[in-house]
Structure formats: C-alpha cells, structure tokens
C-alpha positions as a printed NumPy array, in Angstrom:
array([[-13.457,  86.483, 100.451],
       [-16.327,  86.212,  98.071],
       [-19.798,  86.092,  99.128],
       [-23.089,  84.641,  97.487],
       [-26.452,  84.772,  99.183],
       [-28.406,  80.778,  99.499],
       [-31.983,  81.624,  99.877],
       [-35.294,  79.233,  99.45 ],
       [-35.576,  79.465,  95.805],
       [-31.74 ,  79.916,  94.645],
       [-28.477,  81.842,  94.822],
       [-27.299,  85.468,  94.271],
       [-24.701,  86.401,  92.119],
       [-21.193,  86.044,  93.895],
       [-19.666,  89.464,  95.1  ],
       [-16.51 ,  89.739,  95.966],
       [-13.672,  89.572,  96.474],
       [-14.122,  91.356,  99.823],
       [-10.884,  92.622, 101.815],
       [-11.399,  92.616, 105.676],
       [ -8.769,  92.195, 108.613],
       [ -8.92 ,  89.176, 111.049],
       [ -8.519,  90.65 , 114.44 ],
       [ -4.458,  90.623, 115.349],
       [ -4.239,  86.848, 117.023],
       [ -0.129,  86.698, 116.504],
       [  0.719,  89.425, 118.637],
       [  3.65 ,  87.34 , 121.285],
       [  5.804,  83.895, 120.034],
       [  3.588,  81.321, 121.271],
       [  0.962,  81.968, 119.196],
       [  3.075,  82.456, 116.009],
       [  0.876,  81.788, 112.665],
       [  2.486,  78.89 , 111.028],
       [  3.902,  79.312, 107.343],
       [  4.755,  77.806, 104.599],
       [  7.529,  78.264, 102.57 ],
       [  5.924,  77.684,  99.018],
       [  6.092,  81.397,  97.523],
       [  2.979,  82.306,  98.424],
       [  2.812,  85.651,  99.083],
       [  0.793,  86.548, 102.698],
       [ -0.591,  89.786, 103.787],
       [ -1.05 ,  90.887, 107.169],
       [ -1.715,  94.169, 108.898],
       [  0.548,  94.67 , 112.617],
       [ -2.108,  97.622, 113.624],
       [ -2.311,  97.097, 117.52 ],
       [  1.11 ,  94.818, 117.602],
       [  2.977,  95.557, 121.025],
       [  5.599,  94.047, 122.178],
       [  6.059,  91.455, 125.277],
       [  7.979,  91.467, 128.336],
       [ 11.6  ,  91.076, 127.119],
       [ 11.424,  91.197, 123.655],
       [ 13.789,  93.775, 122.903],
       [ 16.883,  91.699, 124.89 ],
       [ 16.327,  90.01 , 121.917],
       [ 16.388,  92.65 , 118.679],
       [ 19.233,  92.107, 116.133],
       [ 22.   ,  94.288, 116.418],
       [ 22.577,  97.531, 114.532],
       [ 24.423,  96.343, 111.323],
       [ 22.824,  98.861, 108.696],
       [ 19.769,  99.001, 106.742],
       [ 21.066,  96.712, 103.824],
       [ 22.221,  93.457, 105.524],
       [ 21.803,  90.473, 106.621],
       [ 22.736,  90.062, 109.673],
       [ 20.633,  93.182, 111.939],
       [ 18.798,  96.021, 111.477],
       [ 19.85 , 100.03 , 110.719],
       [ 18.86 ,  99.948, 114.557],
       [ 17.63 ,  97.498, 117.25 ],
       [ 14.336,  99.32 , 118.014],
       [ 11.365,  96.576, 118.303],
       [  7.876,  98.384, 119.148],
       [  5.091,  96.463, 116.422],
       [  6.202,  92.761, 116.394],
       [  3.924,  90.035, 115.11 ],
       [  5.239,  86.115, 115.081],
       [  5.123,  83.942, 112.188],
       [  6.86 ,  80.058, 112.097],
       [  8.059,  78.195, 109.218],
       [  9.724,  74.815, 108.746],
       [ 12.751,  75.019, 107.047],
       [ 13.013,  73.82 , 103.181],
       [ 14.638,  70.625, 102.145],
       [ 17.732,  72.638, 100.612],
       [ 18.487,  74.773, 104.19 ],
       [ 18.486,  78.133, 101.815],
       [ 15.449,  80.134, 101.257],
       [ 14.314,  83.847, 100.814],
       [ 12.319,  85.729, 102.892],
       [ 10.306,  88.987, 100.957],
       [  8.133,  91.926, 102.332],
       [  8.782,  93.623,  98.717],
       [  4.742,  93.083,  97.699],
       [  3.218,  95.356,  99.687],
       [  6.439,  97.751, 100.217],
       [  6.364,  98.835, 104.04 ],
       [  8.786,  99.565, 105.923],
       [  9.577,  96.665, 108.375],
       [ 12.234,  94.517, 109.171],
       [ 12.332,  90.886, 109.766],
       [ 14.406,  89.1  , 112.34 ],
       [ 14.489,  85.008, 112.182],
       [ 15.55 ,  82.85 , 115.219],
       [ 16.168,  79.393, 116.452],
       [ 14.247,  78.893, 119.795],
       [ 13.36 ,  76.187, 122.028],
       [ 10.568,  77.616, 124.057],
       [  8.285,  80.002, 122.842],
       [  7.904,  81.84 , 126.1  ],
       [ 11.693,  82.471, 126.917],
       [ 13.468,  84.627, 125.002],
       [ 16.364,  83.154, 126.572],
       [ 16.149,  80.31 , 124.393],
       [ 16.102,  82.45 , 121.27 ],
       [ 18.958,  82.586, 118.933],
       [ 19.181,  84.692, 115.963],
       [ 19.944,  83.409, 112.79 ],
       [ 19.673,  86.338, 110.039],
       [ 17.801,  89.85 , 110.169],
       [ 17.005,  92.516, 107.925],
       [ 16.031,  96.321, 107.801],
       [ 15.854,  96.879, 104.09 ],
       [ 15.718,  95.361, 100.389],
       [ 19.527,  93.812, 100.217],
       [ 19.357,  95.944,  96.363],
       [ 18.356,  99.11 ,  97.866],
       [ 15.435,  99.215,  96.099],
       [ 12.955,  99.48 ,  99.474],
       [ 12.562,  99.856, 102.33 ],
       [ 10.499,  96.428, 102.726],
       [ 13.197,  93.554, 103.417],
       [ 14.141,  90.893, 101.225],
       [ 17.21 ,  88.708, 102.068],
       [ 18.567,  85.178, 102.072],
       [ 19.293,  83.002, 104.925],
       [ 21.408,  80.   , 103.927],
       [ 22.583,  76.359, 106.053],
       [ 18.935,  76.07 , 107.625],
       [ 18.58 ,  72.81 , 109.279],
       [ 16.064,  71.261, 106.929],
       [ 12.967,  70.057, 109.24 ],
       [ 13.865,  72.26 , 111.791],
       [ 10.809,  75.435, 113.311],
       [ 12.332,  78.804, 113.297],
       [ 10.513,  81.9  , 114.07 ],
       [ 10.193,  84.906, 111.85 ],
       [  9.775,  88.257, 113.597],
       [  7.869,  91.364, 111.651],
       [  8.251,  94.955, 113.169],
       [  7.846,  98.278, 111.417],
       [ 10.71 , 100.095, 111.041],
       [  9.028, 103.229, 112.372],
       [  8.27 , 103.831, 116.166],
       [  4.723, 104.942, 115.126],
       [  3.996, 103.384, 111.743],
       [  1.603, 100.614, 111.078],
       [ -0.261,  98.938, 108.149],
       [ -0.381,  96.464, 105.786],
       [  2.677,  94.069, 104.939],
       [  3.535,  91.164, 103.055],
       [  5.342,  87.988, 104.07 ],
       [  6.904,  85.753, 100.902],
       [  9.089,  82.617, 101.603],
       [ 10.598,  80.984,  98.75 ],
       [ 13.16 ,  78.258,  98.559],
       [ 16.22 ,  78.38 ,  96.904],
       [ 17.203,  75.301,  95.085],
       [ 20.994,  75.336,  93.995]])
C-alpha cells in the first residue's frame, strides 16, 4: 500500500509501499479467497490458522516429501482455503517457491464447502518436486477446464507459521 496525505491546500509526497497483514478471513472452506490462475504471485501469512471439525479425515496420504500425490505425512494443524477455476488447457502449476516456507498444498474437487465428505483430492504436495525446498511446487494435469477446486495451505511444521506465497500458472502444451 502506498499512502499520500489530501489536505486543504494540496498533497504530501506518497510513502510507501507499506507492508501490513489483513486479519486471517480464510481460515475454514467456505470462505476460501478466490484466485486466479494468471502467475501472479500472492502472499499470505497462516498466523492464527486452525483447523475445523473434520479436516484431517481429509489430509493427503503419506507419499513422501517430493510428490505429487500426498505429503511426507498427513498432519494438517495451520490450513487456510484458497479457490481457483481451472485453466482452459486442464494443466497448471501451483508454486510456494517465492517466499520459501515450509508448507504443503493439497487441491480437491468438492461439492459443498461445509462437508468434507464431498471432498475429493486431486494432487498434493510436501516439497519442491526438484528438491530444491521445502516450499511446494508441482503440476496437476486433466483439470476440468471451468470447473472450482479448492487449494489447501498448511505448514509443514506442527508449530511453524509465517509468511507464504501462492503462484498459479498455466501450462500451455
């Protein structure tokens, strides 16, 4: 944010840019922040993320740290909720590698927001499919273009929280 004072007789000199945190608003799956899958590169911060009632029947399975298909283990404790519509192609990336932390992402199909019954999961990942962090970074191919999925973020740690990065680029082949 950049900020510039409007007084009686003119303006200040813009200051800025300003860094601030929005209080935490996309803490369960209905109220999933919508985005859009343009490569623009989001930054949140999951300090004060919980998790809701049932959440973890839902965590990806233990497939290691460098898939994607699960997690290095199905621990869920800091989970924030994110939507996007699925690219023309069906392909895309999904990329915490900006900011580096160590989370994992989960994406699912669902068809109500407040049953995790209705959630399917259609690709997860613990860590950087290169090895090179700890942040994730994977494909998911054969989206159904048009189609809402949800993204879930959760730190990797049971205690860690902080500042990530969400990226969503499509892959054109």
């Amino acid at each position: 944010v950049y900020v510039q004072g409007v007084g009686g007789t003119g303006t200040s000199n813009w200051v800025g840019p300003v860094t601030f945190t929005m209080p935490l608003s996309n803490d369960s799956t209905c109220n999933a922040i919508d985005l859009a899958v343009d490569g623009t590169t989001y930054t949140f911060d999951n300090s004060g993320a919980t998790t809701q009632a049932n959440e973890g029947t839902i965590a990806p399975p233990t497939t290691g740290f460098q898939t994607s298909d699960g997690w290095g283990d199905s621990n869920i404790d800091f989970t924030t909720w994110f939507t996007f519509t699925a690219p023309a192609s069906g392909n895309m990336n999904l990329s915490g590698l900006v900011e580096g932390f160590d989370g994992q992402f989960a994406v699912y199909e669902a068809t109500d927001c407040s049953d995790m019954n209705t959630f399917t999961l259609v690709g997860a990942n613990d860590d950087a499919l290169d090895g090179t962090s700890g942040a994730p970074d994977f494909s998911i191919c054969g989206l159904t273009p048009g189609n809402t999925y949800y993204l879930m973020h959760d730190s990797w740690s049971t205690v860690t929280t902080g500042v990530y990065s969400i990226q969503l680029d499509e892959i054109v082949t």
